[in-house]
C-alpha positions as CSV (number, residue, x, y, z in Angstrom):
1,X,99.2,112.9,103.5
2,X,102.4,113.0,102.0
3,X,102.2,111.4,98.1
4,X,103.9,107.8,97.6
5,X,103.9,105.1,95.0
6,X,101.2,102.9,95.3
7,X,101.5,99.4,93.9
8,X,98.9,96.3,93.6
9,X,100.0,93.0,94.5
10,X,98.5,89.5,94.1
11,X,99.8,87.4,97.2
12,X,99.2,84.7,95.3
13,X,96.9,83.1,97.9
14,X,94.1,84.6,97.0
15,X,95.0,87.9,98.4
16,X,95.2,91.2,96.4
17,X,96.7,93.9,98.3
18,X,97.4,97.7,97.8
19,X,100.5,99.3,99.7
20,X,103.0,101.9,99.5
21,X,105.7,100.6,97.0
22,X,108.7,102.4,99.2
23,X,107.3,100.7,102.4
24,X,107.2,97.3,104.1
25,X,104.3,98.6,106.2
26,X,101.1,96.6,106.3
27,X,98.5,97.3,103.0
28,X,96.6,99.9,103.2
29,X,93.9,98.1,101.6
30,X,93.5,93.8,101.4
31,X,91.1,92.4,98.4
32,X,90.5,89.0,99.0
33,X,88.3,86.4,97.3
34,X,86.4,83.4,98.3
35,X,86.8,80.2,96.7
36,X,83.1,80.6,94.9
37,X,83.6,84.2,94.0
38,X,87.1,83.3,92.8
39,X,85.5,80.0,90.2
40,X,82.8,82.8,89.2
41,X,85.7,85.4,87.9
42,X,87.8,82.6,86.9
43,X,91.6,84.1,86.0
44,X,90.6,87.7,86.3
45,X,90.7,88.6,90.2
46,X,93.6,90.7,89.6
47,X,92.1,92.4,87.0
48,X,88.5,92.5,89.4
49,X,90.9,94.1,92.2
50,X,92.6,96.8,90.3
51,X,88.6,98.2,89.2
52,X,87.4,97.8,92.4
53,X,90.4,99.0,93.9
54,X,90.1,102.4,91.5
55,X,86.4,102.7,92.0
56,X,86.9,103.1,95.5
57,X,89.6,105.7,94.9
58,X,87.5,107.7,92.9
59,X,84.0,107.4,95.4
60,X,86.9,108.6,98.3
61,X,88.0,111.8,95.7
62,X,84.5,112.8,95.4
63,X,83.4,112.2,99.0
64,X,86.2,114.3,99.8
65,X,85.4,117.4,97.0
66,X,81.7,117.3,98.8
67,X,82.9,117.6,102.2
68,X,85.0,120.6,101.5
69,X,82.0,122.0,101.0
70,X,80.4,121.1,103.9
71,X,82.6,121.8,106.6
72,X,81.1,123.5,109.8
73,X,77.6,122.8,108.4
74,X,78.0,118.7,109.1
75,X,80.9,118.4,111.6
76,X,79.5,116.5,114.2
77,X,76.2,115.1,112.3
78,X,76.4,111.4,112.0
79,X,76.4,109.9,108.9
80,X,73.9,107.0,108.1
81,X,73.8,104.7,105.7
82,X,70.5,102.9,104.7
């Protein structure tokens, strides 16, 4: 995947959105809030979205180191999630 600019925007209807800041393209990812969650983290969804947003980055980075050392060994295996 080619690397781009990524930027994190608050729709301002209680939508919190990562896309590619070259790119009109839909998000890649869509953080969204509801009205209970959003009176429980009063003003700070935006800042709730960009550490959920980067703790998901960084679970997806270390998948990733793991699986390159798995290759042949699970290709195929399903993975399960209890």
């Amino acid at each position: 995947m080619a690397t781009s600019l990524l930027e994190i925007v608050d729709r301002g209807d209680g939508e919190i959105v990562l896309r590619r800041a070259d790119s009109d393209a839909d998000p890649l990812l869509t953080v969204s809030f509801s009205d209970e969650a959003r009176i429980y983290i009063m003003d700070n969804s935006l800042e709730v979205a960009k550490a959920m947003i980067q703790a998901g980055i960084q679970a997806a980075a270390m998948i990733s180191e793991r699986a390159e050392g798995d290759t042949e060994e699970l290709q195929g295996t399903p993975r399960v999630l209890h």
